[in-house]
N, C-alpha and C positions, 0 to 999 in steps of 0.2 A: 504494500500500500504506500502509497507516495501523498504529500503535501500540494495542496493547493498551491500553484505555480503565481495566481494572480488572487492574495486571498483579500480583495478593495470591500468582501460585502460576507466578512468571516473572520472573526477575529482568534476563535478559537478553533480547534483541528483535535482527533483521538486516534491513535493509533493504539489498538488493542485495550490496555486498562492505561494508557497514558495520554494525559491531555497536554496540547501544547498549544500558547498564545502569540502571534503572530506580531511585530514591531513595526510600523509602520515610519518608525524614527530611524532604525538601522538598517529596516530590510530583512530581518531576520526574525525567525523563527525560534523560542524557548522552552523548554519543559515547563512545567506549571511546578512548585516547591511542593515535596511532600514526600510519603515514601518514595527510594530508589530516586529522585529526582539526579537527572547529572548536566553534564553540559554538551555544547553543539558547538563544533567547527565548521565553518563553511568557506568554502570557493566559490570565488563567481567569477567568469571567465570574460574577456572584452566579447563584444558582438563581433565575430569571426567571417572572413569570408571563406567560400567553398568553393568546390572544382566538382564537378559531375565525376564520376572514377577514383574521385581523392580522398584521402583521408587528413586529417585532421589530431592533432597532439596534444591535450589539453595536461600538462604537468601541475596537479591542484595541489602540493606541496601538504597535503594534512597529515601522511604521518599512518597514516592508515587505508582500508579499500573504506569509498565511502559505502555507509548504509541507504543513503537518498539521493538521486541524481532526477534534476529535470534538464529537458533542452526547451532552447524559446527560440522561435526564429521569428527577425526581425523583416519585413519587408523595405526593401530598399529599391525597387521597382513596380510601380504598381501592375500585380496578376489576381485573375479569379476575385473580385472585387474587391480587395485588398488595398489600402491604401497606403502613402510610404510612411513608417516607422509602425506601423501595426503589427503587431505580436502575436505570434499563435504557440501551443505549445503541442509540441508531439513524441510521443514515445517512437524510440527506436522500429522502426518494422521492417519488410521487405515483400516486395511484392511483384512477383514472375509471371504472370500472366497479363499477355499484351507485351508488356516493357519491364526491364529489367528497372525497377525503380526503389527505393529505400536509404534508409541508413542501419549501419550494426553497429553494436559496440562494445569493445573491449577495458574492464575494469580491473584496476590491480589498487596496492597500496600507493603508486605513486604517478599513475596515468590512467587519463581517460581517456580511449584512444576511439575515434568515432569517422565509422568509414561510410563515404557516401556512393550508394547505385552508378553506373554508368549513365542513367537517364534520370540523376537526382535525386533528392532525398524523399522524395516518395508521394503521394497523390492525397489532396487534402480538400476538403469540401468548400467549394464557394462562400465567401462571408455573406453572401443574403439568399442562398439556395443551398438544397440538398446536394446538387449536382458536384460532381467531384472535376478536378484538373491536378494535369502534373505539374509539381514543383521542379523546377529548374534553380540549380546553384545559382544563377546570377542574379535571380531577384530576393535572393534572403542572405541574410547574415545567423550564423548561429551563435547562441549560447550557452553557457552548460554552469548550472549550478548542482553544486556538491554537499553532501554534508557528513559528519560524520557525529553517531550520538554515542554518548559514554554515560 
């Protein structure tokens, strides 16, 4: 289970018996004090440009493999009604029928390594329709936030 990537209308978040409150001062996400309560490291990555076929190096410096990873891609050209600097967020997928299109991703203690399809990072729904289009590297930038809970 992962964190609300945009939480403007949620302050609070549960994962299993833990609840955690959202900081809209730092950007950051905390345990709530009480039993077990500990702390959170995080990495947040510059908005990255991409290559169709490419991958990507994110060295998040925490010390450990993180426990939460989101990506957010930024639009930097307007596609699929999208306008420039609108954000979407998507998990990893991949997807072979029609066109080789997706992203994968490779997690360690000291990289996050995030490889993008031949035909881009992967097919995402129109911002005011159902209807789906391919994402092409050149109209988004990504980003990758990390966290690691103790």
């Amino acid at each position: 289970m992962a964190f609300p990537s945009s939480p403007s209308n949620q302050a609070t978040h549960t994962i299993g018996n833990k609840t955690w409150t959202y900081s809209t001062t730092n950007d950051q996400w905390t345990r709530n004090a009480g039993a077990g309560a500990g702390s959170t490291a995080k990495y947040v990555s510059a908005y990255t440009a991409m290559a169709d076929g490419g991958q990507i190096v994110f060295a998040h410096g925490l010390g450990a493999e993180p426990d939460i990873i989101t990506y957010r891609f930024k639009c930097i050209i307007e596609i699929g009604d999208y306008s420039v600097n609108d954000i979407i967020d998507m998990v990893p997928q991949a997807h072979t029928a029609g066109a080789n299109k997706g992203t994968g991703s490779v997690v360690n203690a000291t990289n996050i390594i995030l490889r993008i399809s031949s035909n881009g990072p992967g097919a995402y729904s129109f911002k005011n329709s159902g209807g789906l289009f391919i994402m092409h590297s050149l109209y988004w930038k990504v980003q990758v936030k990390a966290f690691v809970i103790s």
